[in-house]
N, CA, C and O atoms as a CHARMM CRD file, in Angstrom:
* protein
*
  276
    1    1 UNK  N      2.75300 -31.20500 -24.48600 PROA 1      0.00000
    2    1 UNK  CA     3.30500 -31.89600 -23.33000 PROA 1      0.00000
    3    1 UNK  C      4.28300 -32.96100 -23.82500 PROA 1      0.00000
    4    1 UNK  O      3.91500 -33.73800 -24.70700 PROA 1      0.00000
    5    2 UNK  N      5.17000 -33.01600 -23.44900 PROA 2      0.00000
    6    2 UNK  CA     6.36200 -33.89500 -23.57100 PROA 2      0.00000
    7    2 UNK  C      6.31000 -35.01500 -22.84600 PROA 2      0.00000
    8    2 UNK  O      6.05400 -34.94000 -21.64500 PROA 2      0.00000
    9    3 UNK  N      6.60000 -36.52300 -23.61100 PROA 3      0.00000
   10    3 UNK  CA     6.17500 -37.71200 -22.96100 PROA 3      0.00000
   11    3 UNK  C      7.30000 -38.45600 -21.68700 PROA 3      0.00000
   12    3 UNK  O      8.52500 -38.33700 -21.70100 PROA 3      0.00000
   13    4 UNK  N      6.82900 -38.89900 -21.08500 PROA 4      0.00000
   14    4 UNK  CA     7.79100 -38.71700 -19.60300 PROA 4      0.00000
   15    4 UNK  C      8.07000 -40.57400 -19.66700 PROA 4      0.00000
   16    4 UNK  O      7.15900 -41.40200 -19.64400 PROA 4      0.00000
   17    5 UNK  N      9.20800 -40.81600 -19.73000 PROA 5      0.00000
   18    5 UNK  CA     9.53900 -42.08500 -20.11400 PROA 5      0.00000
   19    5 UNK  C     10.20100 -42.37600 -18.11800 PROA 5      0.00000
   20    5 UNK  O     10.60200 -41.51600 -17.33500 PROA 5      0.00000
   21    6 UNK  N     10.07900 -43.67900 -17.93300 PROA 6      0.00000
   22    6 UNK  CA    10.61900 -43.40900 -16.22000 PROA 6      0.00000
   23    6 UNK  C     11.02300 -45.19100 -16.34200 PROA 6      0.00000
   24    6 UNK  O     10.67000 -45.97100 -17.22500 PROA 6      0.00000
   25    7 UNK  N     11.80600 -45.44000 -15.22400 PROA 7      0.00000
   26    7 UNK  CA    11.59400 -46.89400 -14.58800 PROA 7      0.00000
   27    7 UNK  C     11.53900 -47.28400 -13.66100 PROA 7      0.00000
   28    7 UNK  O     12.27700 -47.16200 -12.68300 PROA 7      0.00000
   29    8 UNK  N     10.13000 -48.12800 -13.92000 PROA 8      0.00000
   30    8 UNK  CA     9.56800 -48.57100 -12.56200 PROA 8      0.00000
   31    8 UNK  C      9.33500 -48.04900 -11.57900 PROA 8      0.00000
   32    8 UNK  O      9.40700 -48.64600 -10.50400 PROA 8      0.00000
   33    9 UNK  N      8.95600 -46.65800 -11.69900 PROA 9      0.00000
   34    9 UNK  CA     8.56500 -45.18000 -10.96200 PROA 9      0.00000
   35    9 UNK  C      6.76500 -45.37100 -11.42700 PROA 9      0.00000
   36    9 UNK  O      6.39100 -45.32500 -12.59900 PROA 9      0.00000
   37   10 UNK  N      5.85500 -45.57900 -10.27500 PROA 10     0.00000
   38   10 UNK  CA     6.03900 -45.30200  -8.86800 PROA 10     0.00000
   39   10 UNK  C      5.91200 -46.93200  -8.69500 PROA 10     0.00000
   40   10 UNK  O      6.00100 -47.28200  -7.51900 PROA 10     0.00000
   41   11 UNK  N      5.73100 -47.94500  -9.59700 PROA 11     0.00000
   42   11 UNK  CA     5.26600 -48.94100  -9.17800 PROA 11     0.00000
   43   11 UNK  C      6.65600 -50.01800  -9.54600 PROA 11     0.00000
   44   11 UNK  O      7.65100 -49.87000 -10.25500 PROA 11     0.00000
   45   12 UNK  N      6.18800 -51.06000  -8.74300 PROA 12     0.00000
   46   12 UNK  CA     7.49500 -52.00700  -8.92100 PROA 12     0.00000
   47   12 UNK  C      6.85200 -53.45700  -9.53500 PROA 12     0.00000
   48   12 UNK  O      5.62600 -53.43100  -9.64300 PROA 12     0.00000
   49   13 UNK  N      7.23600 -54.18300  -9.77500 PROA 13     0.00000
   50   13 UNK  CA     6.24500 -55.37900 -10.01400 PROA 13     0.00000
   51   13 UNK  C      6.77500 -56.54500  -9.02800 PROA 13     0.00000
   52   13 UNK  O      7.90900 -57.00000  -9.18300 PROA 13     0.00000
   53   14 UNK  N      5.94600 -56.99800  -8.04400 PROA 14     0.00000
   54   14 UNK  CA     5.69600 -57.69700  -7.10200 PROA 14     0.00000
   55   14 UNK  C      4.94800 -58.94800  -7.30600 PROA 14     0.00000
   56   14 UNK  O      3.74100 -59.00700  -7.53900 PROA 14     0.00000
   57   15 UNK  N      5.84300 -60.05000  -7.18800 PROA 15     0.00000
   58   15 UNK  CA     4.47000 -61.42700  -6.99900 PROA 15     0.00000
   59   15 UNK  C      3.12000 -61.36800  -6.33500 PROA 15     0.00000
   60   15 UNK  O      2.05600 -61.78100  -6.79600 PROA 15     0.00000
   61   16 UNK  N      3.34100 -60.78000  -5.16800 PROA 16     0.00000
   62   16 UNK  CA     2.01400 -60.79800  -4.19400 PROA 16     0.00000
   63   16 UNK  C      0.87300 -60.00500  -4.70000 PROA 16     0.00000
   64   16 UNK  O     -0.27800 -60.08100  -4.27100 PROA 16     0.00000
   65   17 UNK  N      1.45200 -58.95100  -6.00500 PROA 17     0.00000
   66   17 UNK  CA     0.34700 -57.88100  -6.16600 PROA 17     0.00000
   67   17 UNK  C      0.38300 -58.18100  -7.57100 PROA 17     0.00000
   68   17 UNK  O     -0.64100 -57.75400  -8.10500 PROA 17     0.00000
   69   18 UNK  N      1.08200 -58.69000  -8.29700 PROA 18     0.00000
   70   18 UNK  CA     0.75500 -58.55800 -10.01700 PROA 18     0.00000
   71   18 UNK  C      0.86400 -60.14900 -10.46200 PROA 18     0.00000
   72   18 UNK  O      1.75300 -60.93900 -10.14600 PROA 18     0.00000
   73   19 UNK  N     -0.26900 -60.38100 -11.26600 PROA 19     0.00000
   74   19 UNK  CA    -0.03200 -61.62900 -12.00600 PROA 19     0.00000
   75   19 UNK  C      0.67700 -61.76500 -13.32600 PROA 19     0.00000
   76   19 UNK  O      1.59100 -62.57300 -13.48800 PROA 19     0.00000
   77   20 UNK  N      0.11600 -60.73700 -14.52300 PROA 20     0.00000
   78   20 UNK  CA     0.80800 -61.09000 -15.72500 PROA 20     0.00000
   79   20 UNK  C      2.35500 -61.10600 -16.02700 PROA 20     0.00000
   80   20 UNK  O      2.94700 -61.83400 -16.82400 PROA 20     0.00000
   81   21 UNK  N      2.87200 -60.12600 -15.19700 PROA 21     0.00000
   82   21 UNK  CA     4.73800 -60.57600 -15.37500 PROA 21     0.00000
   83   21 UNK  C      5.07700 -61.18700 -14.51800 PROA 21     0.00000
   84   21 UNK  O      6.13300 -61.58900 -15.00700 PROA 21     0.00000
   85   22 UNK  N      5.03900 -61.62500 -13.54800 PROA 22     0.00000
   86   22 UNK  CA     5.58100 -62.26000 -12.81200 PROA 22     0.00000
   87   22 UNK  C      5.07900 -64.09500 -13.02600 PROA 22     0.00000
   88   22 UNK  O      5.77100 -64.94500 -12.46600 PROA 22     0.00000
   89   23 UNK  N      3.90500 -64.50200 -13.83100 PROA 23     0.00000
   90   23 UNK  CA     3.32700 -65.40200 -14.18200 PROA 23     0.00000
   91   23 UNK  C      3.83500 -65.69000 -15.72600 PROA 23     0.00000
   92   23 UNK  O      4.68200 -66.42700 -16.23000 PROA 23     0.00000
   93   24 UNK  N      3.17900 -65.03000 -16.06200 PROA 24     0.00000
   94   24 UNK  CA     3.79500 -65.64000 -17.69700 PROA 24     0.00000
   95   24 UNK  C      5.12700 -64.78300 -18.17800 PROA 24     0.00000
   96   24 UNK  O      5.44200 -65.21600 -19.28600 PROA 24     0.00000
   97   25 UNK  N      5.83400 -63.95500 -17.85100 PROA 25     0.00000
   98   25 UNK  CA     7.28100 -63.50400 -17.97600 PROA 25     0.00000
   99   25 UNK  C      7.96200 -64.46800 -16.97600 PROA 25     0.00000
  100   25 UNK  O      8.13800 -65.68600 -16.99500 PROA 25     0.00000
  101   26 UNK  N      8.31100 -63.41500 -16.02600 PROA 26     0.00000
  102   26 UNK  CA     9.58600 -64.04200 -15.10400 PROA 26     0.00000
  103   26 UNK  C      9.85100 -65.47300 -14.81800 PROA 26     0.00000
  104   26 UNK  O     10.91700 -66.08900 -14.81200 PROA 26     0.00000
  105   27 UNK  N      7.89800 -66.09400 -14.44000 PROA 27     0.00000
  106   27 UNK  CA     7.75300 -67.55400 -14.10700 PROA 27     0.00000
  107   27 UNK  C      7.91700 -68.28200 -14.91700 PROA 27     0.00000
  108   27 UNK  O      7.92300 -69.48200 -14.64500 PROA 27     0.00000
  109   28 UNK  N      8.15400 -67.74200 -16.48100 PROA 28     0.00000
  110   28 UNK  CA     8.65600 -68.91500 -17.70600 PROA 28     0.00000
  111   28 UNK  C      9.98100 -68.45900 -18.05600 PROA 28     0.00000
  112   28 UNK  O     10.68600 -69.04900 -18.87400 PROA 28     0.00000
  113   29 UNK  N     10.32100 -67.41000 -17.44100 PROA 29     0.00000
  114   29 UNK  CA    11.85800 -67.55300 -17.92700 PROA 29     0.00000
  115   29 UNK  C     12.08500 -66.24000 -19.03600 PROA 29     0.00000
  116   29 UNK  O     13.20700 -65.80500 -19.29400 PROA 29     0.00000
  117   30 UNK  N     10.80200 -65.68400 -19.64900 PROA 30     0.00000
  118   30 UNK  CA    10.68500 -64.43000 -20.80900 PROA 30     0.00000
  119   30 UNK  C     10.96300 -63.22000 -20.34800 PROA 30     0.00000
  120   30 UNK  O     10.75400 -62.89100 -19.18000 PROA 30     0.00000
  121   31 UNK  N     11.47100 -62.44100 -21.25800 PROA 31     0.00000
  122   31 UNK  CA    11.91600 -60.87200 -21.07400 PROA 31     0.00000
  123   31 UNK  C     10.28200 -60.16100 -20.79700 PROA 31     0.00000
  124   31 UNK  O      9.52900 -60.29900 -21.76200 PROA 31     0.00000
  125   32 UNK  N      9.82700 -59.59400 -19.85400 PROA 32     0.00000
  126   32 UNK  CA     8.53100 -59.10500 -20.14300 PROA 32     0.00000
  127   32 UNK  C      8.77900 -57.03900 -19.97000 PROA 32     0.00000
  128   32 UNK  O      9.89400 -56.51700 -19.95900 PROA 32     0.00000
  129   33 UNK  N      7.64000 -56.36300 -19.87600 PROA 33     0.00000
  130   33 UNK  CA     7.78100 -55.07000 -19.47700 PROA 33     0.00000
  131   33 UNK  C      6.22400 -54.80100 -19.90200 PROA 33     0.00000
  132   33 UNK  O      5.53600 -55.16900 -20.85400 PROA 33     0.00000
  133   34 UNK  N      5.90500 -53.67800 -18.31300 PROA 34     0.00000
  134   34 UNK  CA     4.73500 -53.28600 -18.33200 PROA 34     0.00000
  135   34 UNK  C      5.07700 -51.82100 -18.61300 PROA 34     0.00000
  136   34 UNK  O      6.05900 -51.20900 -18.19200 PROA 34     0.00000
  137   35 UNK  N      3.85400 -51.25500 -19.58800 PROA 35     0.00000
  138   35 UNK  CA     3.87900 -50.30300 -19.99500 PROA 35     0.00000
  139   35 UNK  C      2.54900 -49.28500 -19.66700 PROA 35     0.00000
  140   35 UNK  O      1.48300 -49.60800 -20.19100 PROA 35     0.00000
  141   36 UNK  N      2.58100 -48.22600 -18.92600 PROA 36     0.00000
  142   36 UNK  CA     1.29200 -47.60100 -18.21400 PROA 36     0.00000
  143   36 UNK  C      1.39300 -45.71700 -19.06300 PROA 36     0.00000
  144   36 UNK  O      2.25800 -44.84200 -19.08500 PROA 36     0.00000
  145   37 UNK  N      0.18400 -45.83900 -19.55500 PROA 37     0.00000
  146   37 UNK  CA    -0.37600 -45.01600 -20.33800 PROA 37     0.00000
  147   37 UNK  C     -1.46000 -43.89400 -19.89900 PROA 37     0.00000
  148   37 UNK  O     -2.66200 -44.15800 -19.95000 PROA 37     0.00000
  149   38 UNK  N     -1.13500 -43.02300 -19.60100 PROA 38     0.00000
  150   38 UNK  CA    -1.87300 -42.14900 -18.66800 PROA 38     0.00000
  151   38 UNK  C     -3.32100 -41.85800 -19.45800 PROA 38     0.00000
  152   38 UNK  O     -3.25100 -41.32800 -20.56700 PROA 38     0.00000
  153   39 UNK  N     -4.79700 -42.23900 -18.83200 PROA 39     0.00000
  154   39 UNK  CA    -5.43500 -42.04400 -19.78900 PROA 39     0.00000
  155   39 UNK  C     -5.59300 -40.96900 -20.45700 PROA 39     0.00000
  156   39 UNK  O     -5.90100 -41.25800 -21.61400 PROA 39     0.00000
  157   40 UNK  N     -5.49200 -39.15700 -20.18100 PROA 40     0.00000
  158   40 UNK  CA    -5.59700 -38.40900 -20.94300 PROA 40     0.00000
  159   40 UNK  C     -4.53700 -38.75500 -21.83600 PROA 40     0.00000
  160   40 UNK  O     -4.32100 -37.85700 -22.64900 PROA 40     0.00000
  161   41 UNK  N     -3.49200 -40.18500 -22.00700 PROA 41     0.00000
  162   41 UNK  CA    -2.71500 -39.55200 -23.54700 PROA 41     0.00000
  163   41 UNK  C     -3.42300 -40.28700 -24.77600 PROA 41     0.00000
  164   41 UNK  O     -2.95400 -40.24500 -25.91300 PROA 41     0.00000
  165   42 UNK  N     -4.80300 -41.08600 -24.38200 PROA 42     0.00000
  166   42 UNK  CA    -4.98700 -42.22800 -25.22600 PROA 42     0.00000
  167   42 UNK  C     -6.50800 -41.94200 -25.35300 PROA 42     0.00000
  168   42 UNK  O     -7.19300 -42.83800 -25.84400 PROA 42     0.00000
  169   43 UNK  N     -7.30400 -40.41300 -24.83400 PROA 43     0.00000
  170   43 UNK  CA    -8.57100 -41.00100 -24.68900 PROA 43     0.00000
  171   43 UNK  C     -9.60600 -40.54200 -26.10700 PROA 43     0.00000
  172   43 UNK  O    -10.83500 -40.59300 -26.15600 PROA 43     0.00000
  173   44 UNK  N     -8.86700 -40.19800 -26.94200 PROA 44     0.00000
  174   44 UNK  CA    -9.25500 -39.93600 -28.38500 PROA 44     0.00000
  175   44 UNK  C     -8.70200 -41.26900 -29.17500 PROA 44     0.00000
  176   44 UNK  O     -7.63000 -41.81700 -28.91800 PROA 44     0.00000
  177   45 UNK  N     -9.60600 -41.67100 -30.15400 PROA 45     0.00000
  178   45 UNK  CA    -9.38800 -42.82800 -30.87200 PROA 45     0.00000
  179   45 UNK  C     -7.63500 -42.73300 -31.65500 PROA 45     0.00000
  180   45 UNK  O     -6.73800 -43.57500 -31.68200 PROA 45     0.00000
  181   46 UNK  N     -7.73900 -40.69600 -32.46500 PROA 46     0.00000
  182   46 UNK  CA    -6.44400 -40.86200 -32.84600 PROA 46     0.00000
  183   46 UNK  C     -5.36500 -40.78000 -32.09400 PROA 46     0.00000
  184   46 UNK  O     -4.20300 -40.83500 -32.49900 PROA 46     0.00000
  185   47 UNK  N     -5.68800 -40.66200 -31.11900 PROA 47     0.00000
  186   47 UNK  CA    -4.29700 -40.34300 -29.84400 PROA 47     0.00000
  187   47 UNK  C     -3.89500 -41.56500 -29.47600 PROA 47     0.00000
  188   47 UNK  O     -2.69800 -41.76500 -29.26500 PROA 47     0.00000
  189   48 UNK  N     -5.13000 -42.89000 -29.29900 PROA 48     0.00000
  190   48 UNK  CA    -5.07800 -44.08900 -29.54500 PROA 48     0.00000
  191   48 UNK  C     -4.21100 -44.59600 -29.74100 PROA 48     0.00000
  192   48 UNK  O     -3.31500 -44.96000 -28.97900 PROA 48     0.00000
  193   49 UNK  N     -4.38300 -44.74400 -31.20300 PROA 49     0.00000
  194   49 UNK  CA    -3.88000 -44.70000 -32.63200 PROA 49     0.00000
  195   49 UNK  C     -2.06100 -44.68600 -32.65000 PROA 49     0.00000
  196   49 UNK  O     -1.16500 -45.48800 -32.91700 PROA 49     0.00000
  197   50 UNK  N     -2.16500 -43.39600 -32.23600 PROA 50     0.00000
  198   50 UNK  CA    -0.57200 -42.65100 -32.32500 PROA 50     0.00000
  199   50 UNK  C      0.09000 -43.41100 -31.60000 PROA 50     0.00000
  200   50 UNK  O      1.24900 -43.72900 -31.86600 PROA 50     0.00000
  201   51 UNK  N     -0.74900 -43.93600 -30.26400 PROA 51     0.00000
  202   51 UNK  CA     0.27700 -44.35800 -29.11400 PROA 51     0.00000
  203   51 UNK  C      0.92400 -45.70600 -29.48900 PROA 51     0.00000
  204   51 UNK  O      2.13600 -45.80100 -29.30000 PROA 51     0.00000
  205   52 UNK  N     -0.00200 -47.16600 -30.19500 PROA 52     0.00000
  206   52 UNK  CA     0.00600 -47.38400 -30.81100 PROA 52     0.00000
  207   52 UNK  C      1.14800 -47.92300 -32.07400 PROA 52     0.00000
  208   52 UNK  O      1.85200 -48.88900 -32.36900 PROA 52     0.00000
  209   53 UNK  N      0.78400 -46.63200 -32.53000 PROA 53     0.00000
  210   53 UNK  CA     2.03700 -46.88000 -33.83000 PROA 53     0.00000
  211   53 UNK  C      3.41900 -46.55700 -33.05700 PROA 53     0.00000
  212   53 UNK  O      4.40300 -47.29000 -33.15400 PROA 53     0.00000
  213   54 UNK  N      3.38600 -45.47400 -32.34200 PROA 54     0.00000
  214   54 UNK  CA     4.70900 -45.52500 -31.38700 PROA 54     0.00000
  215   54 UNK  C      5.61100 -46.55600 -31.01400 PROA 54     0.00000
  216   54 UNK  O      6.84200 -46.54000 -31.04100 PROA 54     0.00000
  217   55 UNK  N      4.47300 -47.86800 -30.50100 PROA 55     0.00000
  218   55 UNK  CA     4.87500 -48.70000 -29.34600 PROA 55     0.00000
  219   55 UNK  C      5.07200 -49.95700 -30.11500 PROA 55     0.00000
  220   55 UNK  O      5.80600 -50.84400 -29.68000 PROA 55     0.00000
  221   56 UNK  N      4.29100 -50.08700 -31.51000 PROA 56     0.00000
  222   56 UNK  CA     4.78200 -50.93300 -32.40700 PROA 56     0.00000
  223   56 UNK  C      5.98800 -50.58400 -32.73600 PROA 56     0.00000
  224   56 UNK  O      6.88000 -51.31100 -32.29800 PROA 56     0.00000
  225   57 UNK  N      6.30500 -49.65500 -33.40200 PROA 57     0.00000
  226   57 UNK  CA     7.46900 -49.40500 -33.82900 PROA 57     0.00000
  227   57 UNK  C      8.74700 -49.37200 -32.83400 PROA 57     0.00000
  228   57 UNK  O      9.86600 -49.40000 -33.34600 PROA 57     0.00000
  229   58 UNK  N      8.64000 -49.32600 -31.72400 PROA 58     0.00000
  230   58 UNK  CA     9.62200 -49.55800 -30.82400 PROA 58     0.00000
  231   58 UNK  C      9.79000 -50.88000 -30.68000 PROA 58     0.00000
  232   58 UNK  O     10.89400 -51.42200 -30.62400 PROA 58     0.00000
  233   59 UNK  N      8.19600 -51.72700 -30.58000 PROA 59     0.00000
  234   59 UNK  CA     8.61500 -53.14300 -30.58100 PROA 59     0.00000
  235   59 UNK  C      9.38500 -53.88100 -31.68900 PROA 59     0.00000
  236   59 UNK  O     10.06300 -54.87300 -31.42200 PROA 59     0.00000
  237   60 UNK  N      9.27900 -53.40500 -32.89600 PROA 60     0.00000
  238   60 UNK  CA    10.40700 -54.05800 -34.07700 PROA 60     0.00000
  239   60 UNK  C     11.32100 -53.76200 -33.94300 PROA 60     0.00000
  240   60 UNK  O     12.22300 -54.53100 -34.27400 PROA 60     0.00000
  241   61 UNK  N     11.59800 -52.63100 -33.44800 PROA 61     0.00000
  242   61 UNK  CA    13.57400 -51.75700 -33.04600 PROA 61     0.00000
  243   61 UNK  C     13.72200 -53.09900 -31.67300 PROA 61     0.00000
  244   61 UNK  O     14.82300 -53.64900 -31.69400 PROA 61     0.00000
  245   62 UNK  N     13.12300 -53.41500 -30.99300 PROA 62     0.00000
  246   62 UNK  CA    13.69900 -54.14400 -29.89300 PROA 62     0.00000
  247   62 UNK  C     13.91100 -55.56400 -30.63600 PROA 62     0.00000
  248   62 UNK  O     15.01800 -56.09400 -30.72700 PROA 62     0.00000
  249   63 UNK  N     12.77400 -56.09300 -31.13100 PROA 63     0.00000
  250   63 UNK  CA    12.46700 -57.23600 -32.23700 PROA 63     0.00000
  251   63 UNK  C     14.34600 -57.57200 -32.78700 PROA 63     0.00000
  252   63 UNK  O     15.26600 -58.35600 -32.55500 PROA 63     0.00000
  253   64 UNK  N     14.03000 -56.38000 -33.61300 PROA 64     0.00000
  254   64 UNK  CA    15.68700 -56.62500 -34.31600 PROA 64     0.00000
  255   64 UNK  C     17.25800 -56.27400 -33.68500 PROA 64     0.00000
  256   64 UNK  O     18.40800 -56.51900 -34.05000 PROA 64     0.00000
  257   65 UNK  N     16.76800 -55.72100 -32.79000 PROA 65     0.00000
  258   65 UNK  CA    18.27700 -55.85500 -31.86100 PROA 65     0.00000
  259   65 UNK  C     17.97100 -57.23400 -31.16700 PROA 65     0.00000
  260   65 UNK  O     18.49400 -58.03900 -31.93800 PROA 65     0.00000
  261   66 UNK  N     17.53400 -57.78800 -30.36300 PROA 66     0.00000
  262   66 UNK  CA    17.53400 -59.29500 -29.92900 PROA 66     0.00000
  263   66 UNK  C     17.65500 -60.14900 -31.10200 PROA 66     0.00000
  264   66 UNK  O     18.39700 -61.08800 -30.81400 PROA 66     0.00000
  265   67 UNK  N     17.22600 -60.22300 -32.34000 PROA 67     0.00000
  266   67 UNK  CA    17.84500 -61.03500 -33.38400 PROA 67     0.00000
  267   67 UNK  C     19.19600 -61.29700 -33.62900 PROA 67     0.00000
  268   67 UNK  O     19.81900 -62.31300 -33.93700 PROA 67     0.00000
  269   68 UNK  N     19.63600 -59.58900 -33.32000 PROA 68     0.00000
  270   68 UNK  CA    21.07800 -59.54300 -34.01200 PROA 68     0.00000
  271   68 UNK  C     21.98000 -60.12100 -32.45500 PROA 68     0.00000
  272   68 UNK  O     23.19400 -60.22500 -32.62800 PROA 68     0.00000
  273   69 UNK  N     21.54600 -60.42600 -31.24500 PROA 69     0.00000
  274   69 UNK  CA    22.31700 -60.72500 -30.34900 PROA 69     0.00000
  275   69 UNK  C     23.21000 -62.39300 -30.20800 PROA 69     0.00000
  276   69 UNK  O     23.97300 -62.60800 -29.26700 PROA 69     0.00000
């Protein structure tokens, strides 16, 4: 199965309904993003794992492009 990347499909992030981005992102001023993980892709420790090392490694690719800005 091929991983289905989307935005902000089906959900939107709303003050009235979500606290963590709209509280400690938007309300301080920080870049935030919620990330939703379907549980069959995570429900083995190594699938875990994988998802994981994925999402780290995307976070240093983002890490070092905002450095270089």
């Amino acid at each position: 199965m091929d991983d289905e990347v989307g935005d902000n499909q089906p959900y939107a992030i709303e003050d009235n309904v979500d606290y963590t981005i709209p509280l400690h992102g938007e309300g301080r001023g920080l870049p935030s993003v919620m990330i939703e993980i379907r549980q069959d892709r995570i429900r083995t420790a190594a699938a875990a794992a994988g998802w994981a090392a994925q999402l780290a490694d995307v976070w240093l690719q983002i890490e070092a492009e905002a450095q270089r800005l």
